[in-house]
C-alpha positions as CSV (number, residue, x, y, z in Angstrom):
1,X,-9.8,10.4,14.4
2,X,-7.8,8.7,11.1
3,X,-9.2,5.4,10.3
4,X,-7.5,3.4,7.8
5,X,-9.3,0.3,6.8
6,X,-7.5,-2.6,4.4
7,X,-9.4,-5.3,2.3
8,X,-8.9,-7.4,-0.7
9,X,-6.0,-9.9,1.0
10,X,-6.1,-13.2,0.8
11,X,-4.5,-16.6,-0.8
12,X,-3.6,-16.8,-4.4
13,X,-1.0,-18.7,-6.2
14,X,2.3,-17.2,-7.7
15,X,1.3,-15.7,-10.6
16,X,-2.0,-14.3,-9.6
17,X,-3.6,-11.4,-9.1
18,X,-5.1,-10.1,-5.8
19,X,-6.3,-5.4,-5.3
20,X,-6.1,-4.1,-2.0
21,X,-8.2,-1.7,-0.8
22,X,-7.4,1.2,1.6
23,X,-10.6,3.0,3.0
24,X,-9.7,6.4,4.4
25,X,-11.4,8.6,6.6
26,X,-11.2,11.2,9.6
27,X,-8.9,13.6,7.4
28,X,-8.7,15.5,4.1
29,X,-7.7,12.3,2.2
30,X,-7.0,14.0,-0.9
31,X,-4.4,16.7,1.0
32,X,-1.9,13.8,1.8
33,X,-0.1,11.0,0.0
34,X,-0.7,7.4,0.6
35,X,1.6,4.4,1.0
36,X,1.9,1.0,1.1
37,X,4.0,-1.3,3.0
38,X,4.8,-5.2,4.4
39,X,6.2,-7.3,6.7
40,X,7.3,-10.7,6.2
41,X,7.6,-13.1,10.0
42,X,10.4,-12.2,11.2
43,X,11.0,-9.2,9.0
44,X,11.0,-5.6,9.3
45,X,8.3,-3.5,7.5
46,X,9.3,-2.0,4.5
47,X,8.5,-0.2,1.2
48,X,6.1,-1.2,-1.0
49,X,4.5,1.6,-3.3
50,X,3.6,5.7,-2.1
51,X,1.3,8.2,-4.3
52,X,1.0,11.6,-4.0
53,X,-1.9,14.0,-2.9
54,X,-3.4,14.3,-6.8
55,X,-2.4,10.5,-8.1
56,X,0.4,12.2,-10.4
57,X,3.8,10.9,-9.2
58,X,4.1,7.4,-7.9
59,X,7.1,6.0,-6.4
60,X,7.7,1.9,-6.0
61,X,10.3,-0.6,-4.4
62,X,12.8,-2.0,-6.7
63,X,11.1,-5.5,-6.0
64,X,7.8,-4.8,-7.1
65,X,8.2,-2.5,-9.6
66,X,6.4,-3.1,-13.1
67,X,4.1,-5.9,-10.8
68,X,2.6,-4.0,-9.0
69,X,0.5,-0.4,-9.3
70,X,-0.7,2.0,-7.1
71,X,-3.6,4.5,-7.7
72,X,-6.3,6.2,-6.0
73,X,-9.4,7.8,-6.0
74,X,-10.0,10.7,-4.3
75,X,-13.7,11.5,-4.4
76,X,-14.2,7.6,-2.7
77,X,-11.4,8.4,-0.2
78,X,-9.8,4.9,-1.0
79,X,-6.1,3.8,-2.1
80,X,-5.2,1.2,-4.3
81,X,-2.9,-1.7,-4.8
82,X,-3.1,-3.8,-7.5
83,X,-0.8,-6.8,-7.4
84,X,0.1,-8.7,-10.7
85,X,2.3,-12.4,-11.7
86,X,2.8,-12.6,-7.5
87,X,5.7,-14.6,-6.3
88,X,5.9,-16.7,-2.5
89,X,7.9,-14.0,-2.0
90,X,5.5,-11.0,-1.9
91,X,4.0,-12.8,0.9
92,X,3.2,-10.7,3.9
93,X,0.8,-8.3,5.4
94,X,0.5,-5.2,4.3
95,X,-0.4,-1.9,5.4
96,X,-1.8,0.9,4.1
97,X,-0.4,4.2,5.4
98,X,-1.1,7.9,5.0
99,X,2.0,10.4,4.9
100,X,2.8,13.1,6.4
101,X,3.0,15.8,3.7
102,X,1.1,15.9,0.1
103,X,4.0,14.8,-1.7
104,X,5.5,11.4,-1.7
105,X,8.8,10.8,-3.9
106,X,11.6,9.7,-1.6
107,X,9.1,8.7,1.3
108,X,10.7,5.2,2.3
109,X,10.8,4.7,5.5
110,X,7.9,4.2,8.3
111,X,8.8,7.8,10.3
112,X,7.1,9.6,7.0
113,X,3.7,8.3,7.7
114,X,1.5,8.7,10.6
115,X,-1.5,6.7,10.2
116,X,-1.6,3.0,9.6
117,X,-4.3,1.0,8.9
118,X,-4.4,-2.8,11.1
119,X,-3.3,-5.0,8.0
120,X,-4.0,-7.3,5.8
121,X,-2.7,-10.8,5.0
122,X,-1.3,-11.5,1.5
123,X,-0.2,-15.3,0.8
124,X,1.2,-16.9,-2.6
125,X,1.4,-20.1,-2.8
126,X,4.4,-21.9,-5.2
């Protein structure tokens, strides 16, 4: 069975700093991408970052771009999110995700990933 496991939320103040942590197991982590997403109240889930099988092509929502950077490391089975100069509006809880194929550029939407980890809240403070 997948388990996805998130850490490293929590309450910062706009301009901060916070890495999540995405703990993988039950698969060959390393034979599928990885994604992030989040959902505001009242929002729907959407894009945040997605890497692919090796850690070589990385693909990021226009509102987080140059922020924010995904990586991963392969022999620990865990993806990364590290989240630079936050903003109230980054606030959310995200989820880490594991696609459905190796390769990641164009996967946007929630139907490209089958496993999803239970979340983890993200607030910034103005």
């Amino acid at each position: 069975q997948v388990q996805l496991v998130e850490s490293g939320g929590g309450l910062v103040q706009a301009g901060g700093s916070l890495r999540l942590s995405c703990a993988a197991s039950g698969r060959t982590f390393s034979s599928y991408g990885m994604g992030w997403f989040r959902q505001a109240p009242g929002k729907e889930r959407e894009f945040v970052a997605a890497i692919s099988w090796g850690g070589k092509s990385t693909d990021y929502a226009d509102s987080v771009k140059g922020r924010f950077t995904i990586s991963r490391d392969n022999a620990k089975n865990t993806v990364y999110l590290q989240m630079n100069t936050l903003k109230p509006e980054d606030t959310a809880v995200y989820y880490c995700t594991s696609a459905r194929t190796k390769y990641v550029m164009g996967s946007r939407t929630p139907l490209q990933y089958d496993y999803w980890g239970q979340g983890t809240q993200v607030t910034v403070s103005s």
